[in-house]
C-alpha positions as CSV (number, residue, x, y, z in Angstrom):
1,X,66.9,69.6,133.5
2,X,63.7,69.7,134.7
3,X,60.4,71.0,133.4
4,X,56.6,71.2,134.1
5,X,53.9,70.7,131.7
6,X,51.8,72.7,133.6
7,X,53.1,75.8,134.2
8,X,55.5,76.5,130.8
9,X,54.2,79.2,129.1
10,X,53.3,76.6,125.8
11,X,50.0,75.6,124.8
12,X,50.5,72.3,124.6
13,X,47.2,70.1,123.9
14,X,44.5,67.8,125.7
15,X,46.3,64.7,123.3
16,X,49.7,63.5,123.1
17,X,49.7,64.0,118.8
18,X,47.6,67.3,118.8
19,X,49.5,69.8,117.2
20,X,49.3,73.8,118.5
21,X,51.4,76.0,116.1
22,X,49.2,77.6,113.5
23,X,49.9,77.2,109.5
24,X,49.1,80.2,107.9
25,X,48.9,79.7,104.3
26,X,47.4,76.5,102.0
27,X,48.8,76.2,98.9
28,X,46.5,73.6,98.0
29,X,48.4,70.3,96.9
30,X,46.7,67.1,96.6
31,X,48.7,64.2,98.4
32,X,46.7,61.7,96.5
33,X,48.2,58.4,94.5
34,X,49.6,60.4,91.7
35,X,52.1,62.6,93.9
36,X,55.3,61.8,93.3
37,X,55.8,60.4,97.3
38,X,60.0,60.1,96.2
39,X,60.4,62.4,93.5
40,X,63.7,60.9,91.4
41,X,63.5,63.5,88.7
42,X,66.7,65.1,87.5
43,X,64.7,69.1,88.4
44,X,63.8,68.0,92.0
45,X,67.1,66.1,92.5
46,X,69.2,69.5,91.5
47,X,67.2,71.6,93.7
48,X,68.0,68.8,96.6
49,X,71.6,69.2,95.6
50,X,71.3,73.0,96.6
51,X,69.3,72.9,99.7
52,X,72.2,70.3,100.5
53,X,75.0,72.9,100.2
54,X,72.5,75.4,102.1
55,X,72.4,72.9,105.1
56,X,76.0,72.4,105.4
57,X,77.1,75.9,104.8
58,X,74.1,78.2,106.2
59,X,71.7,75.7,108.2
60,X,73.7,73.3,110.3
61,X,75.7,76.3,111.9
62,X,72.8,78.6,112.3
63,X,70.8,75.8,113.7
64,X,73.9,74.8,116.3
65,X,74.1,78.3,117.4
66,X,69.8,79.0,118.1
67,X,69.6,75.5,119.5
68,X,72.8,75.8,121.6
69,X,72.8,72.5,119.9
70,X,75.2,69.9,121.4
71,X,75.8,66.2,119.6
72,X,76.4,63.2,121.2
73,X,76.6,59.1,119.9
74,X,78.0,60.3,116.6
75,X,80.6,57.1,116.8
76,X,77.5,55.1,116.4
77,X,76.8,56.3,113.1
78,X,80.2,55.2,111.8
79,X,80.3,51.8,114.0
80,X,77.3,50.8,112.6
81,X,77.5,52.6,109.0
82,X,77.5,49.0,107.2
83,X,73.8,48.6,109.2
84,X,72.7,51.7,108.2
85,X,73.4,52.0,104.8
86,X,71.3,48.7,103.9
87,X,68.0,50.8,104.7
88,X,67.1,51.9,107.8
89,X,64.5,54.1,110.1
90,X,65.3,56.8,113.0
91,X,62.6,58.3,115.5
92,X,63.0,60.7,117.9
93,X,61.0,63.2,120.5
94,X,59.8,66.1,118.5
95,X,60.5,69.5,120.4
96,X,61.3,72.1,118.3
97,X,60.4,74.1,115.1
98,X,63.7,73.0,113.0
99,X,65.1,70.3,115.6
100,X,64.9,68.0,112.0
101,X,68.3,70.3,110.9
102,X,70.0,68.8,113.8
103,X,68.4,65.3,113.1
104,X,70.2,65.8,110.0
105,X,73.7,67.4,110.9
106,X,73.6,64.3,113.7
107,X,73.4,61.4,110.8
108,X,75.6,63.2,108.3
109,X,77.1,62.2,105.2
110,X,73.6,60.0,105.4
111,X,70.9,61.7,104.2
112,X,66.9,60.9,104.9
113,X,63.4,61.8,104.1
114,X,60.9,62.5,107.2
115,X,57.1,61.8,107.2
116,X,56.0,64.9,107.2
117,X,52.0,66.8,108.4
118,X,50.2,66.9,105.6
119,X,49.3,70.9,106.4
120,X,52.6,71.2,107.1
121,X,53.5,70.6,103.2
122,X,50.9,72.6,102.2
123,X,52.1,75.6,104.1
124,X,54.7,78.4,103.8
125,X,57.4,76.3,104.7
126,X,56.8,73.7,102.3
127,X,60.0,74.2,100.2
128,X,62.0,73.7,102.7
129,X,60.7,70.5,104.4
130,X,60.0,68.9,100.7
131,X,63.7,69.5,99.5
132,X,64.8,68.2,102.8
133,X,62.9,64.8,102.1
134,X,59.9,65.6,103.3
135,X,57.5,62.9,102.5
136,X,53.8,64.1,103.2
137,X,51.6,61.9,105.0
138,X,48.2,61.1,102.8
139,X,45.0,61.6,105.2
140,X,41.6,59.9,104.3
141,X,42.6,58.3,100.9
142,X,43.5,54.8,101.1
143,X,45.2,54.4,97.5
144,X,47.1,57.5,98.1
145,X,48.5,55.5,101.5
146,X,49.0,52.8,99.3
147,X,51.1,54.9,96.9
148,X,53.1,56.2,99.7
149,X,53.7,53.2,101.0
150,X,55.4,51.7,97.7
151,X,57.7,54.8,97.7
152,X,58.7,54.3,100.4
153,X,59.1,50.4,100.4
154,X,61.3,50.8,97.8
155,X,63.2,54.0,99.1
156,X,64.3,52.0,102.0
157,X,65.2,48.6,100.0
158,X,67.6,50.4,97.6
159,X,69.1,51.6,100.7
160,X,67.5,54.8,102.0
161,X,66.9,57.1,105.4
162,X,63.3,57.5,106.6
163,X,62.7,60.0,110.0
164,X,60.0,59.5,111.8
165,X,58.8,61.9,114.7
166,X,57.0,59.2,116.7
167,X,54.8,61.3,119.2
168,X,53.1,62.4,116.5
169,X,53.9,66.3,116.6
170,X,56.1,68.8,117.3
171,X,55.9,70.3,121.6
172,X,58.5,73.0,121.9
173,X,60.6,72.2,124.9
174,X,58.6,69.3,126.4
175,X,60.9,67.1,128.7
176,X,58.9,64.2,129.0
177,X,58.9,61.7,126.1
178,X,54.8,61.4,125.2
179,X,53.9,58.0,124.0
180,X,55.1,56.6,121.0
181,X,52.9,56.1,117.9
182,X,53.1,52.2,116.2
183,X,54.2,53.8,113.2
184,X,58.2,53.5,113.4
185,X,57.2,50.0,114.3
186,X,54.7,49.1,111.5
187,X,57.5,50.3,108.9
188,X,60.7,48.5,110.7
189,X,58.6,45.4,110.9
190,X,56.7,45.1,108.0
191,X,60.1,46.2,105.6
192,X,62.5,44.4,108.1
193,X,64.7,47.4,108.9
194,X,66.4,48.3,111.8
195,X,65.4,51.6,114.2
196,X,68.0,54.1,114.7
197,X,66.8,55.8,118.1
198,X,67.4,59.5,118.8
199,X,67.1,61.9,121.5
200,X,66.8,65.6,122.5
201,X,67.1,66.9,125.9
202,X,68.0,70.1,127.7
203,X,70.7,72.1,129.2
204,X,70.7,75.5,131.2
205,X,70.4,78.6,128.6
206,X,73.3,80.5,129.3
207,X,72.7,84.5,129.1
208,X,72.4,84.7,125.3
209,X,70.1,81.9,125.1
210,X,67.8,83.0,127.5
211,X,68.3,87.1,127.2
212,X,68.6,87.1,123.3
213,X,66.7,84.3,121.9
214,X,64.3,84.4,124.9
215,X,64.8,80.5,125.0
216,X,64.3,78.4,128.0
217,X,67.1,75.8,127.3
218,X,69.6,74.1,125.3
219,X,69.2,71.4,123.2
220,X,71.4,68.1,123.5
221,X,70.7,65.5,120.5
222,X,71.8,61.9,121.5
223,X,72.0,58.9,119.0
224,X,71.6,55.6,120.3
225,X,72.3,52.2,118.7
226,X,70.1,50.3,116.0
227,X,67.3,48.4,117.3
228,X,65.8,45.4,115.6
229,X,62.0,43.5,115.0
230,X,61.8,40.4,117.1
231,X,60.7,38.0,115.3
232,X,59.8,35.2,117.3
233,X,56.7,37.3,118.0
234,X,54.2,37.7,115.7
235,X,52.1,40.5,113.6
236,X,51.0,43.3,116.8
237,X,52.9,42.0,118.9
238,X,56.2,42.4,116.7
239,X,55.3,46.0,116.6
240,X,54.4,46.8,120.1
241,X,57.4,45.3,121.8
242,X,59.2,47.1,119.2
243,X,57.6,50.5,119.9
244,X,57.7,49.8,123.6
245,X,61.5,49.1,123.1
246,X,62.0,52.5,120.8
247,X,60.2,55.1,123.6
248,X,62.5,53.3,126.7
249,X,65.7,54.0,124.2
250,X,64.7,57.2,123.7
251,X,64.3,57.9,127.2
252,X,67.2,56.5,128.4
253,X,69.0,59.2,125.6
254,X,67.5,61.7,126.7
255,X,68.4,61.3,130.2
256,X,65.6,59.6,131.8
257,X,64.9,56.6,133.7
258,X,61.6,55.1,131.7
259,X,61.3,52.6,134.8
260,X,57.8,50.4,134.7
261,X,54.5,50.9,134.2
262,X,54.8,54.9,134.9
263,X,52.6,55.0,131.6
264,X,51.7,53.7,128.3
265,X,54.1,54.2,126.4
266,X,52.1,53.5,123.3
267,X,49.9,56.6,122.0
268,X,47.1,54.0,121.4
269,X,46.9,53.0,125.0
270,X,46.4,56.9,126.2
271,X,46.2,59.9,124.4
272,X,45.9,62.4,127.4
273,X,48.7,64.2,129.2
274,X,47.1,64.6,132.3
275,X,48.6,61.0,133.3
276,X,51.8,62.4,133.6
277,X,53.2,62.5,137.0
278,X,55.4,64.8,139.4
279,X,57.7,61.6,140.1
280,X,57.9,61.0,136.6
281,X,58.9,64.6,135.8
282,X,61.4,64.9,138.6
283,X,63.2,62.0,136.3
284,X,64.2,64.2,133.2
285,X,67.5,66.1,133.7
């Protein structure tokens, strides 16, 4: 299904990781090296235990039902459980408000944590994304990156789930997949774990998606197979094949033919959208 940057009615930004939708409130948190990045305490860990039965009762069918959300790939999760369960990190396009509901219906009975904007968990949706794993991401403190990175080193050795949105924020109903930030890469290669790629794409809105909810599309959420660090290549290189390999998966998922050298893949190559082509759009179904 095809759409066109420039004339849907969404504001998206001059660069790739800009986000548009506005945060309202700021409660103020600190994200410094004393926040508890993985918080194991038996308080937080009950009130996880509740927003788990939410999800599966409330959230996962509400979510199917506004998304129109259909899932595909789920054999993969069981075929390579054994993978999965030794530690392992997903990424996927980011393109709508609570698409991270399906993200976690799709890997189900796993459960993850997501990097999460800082401003973002510090807003009035905080609860939520923190007692779904949200893990915020620490901006201009390097101990506090250093503390985040240690929670998370060791929440993926004992055997955890981390989500990472790798354009770098959240375009509602963008087709094209923007360029990939080295992130996902930098984790999978410097903890040796394997990538779990995911994708959404669209379908036609059917009359009570597009006269009730007012919604443009459909969403489809793909899971692919688990991708792994090369390592007969070293240091940047590791982790640019390997986030050059992660954005052509997630294309492929979500329907589109990432061919060659129709762009940077890589967010640090280009930031701008204006590269984007009308061959290149004519590609996503």
């Amino acid at each position: 299904m095809n759409f066109d940057p420039k004339t849907d009615k969404y504001p998206y930004t001059e660069y790739t990781d800009q986000h548009y939708l506005v945060v309202k409130k700021n409660d103020g948190a600190v994200f410094d090296k004393n926040y508890p990045y993985i918080d194991d305490s038996k308080w937080f860990r009950f009130k996880e235990f509740l927003m788990r039965i939410a999800l599966y009762t409330v959230a996962f069918p509400v979510c199917a039902i506004r998304m129109g959300l259909r899932i595909k790939g789920r054999e993969n999760i069981k075929k390579y459980k054994d993978v999965l369960k030794s530690g392992v990190i997903s990424c996927s396009n980011h393109v709508f408000m609570w698409d991270y509901i399906a993200v976690m219906n799709a890997i189900r009975p796993f459960r993850s944590h997501i990097l999460a904007w800082d401003i973002n968990m510090r807003g009035e949706n905080k609860g939520l994304i923190r007692y779904n794993g949200g893990i915020p991401v620490p901006v201009g403190d390097v101990n506090a990156t250093i503390a985040s990175m240690k929670a998370i080193r060791d929440m993926l050795n004992s055997g955890g789930w981390l989500h990472i949105y790798a354009e770098g924020s959240m375009w509602e109903f963008y087709a094209p997949i923007r360029p990939f930030k080295s992130g996902t890469a930098h984790f999978a290669c410097k903890f040796d774990k394997p990538v779990l790629p995911l994708a959404f794409s669209y379908r036609k809105p059917g009359a009570i998606w597009k006269h009730i909810f007012r919604q443009i599309a459909r969403f489809n959420l793909t899971v692919g197979e688990p991708l792994y660090p090369d390592k007969t290549l070293q240091g940047k290189e590791r982790e640019l094949d390997l986030t050059r390999r992660c954005h052509a998966a997630v294309c492929r998922l979500a329907g589109i033919d990432p061919g060659e050298n129709i762009y940077p893949p890589v967010f640090d190559h280009n930031k701008r959208i204006d590269y984007y082509t009308t061959e290149y759009g004519k590609k996503s179904k």
